[in-house]
GUTIMI-696335 format. One record per residue (C-alpha): x, y, z; residue in one letter. Coordinates in Angstrom, 2 decimals, padded with zeros to 5 digits. Layout:
BEGIN
+---------+---------+---------+---+
:       x :       y :       z : r :
+---------+---------+---------+---+
:       X :       Y :       Z : A :
...
+---------+---------+---------+---+
! end
This chain:
BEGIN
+---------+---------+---------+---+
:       x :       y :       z : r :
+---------+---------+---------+---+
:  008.20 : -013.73 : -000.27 : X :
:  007.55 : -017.46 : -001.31 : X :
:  004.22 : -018.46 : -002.96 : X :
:  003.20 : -014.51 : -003.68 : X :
:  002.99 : -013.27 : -007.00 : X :
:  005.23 : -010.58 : -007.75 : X :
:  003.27 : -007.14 : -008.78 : X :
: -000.07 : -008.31 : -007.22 : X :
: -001.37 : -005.91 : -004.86 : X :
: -001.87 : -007.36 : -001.47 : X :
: -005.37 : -007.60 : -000.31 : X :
: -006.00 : -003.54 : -000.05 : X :
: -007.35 : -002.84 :  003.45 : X :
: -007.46 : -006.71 :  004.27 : X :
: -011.17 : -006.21 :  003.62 : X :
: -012.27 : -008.17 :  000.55 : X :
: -015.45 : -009.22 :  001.83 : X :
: -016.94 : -005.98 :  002.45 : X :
: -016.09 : -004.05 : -000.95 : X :
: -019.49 : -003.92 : -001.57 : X :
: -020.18 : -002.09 :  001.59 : X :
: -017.83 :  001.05 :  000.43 : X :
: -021.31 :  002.67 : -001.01 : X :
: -019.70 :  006.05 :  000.71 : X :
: -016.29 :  007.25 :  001.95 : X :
: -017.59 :  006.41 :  006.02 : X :
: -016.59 :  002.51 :  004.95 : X :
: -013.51 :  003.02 :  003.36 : X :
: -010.24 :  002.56 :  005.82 : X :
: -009.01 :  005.46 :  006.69 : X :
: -005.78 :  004.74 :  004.94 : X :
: -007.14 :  005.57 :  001.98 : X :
: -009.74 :  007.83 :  002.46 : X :
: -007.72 :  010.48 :  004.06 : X :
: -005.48 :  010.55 :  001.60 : X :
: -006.50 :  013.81 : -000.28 : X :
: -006.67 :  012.49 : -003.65 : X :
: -009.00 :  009.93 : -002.96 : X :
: -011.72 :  011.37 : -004.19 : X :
: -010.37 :  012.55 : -007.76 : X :
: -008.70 :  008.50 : -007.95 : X :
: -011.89 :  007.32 : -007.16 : X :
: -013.85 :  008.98 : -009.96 : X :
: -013.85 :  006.59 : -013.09 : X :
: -013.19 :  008.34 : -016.23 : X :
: -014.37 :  004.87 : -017.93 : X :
: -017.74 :  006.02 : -017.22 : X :
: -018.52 :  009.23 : -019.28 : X :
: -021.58 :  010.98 : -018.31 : X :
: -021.35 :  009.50 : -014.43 : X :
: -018.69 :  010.76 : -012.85 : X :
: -020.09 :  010.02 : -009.66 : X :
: -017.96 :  007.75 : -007.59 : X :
: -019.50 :  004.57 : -007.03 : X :
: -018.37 :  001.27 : -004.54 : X :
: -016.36 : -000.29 : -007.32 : X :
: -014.35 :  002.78 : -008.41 : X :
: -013.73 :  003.54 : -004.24 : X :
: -012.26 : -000.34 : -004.59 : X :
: -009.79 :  000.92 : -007.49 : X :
: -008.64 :  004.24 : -006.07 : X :
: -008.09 :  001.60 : -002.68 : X :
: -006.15 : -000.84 : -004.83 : X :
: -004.10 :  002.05 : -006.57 : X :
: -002.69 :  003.56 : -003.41 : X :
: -001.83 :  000.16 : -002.14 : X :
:  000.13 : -000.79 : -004.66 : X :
:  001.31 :  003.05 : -004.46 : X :
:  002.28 :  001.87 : -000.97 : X :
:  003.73 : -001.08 : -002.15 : X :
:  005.75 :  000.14 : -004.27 : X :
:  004.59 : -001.54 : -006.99 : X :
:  004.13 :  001.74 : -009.01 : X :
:  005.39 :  004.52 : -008.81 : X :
:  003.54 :  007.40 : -006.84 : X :
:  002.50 :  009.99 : -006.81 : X :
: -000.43 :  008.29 : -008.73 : X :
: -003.21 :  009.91 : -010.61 : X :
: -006.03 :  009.03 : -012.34 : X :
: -005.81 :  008.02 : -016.26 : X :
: -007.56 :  008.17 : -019.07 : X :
: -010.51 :  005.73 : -019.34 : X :
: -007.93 :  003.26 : -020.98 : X :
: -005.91 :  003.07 : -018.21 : X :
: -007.03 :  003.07 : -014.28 : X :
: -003.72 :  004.79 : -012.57 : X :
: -000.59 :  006.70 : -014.06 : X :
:  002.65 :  007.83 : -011.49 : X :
+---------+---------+---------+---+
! end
């Protein structure tokens, strides 16, 4: 497609301006949050000692099954190491 960058995720859930509203799993499309890894791709390895799942690691586990969807990598993805966000 002309004037898109080629392996650039498309806006995931077309909902840029409210990524700071994903503070739980109610705000996150359901796209993503019924998928049932969502939870495990949304914990953040990155931050050892928290594993909690916060709105910015809900925005990565979003990004990584778009571009799942995408095709831009290859699924089924799972969570890395804290040196990398996504592995398929």
């Amino acid at each position: 497609m002309l004037g898109e960058e080629i392996g650039r995720v498309k806006k995931p859930a077309g909902e840029i301006e409210r990524y700071k509203t994903f503070s739980d799993n109610s705000h996150v499309p359901s796209r993503y949050s019924s998928d049932p890894r969502f939870n495990d791709l949304a914990t953040d390895p990155a931050h050892v000692g928290n594993k909690s799942i916060s709105a910015a690691s809900r925005q990565e586990a979003m990004a990584g099954l778009e571009a799942e969807s995408q095709g831009l990598i290859k699924g089924p993805i799972e969570r890395g190491p804290a040196e990398i966000e996504f592995y398929g």
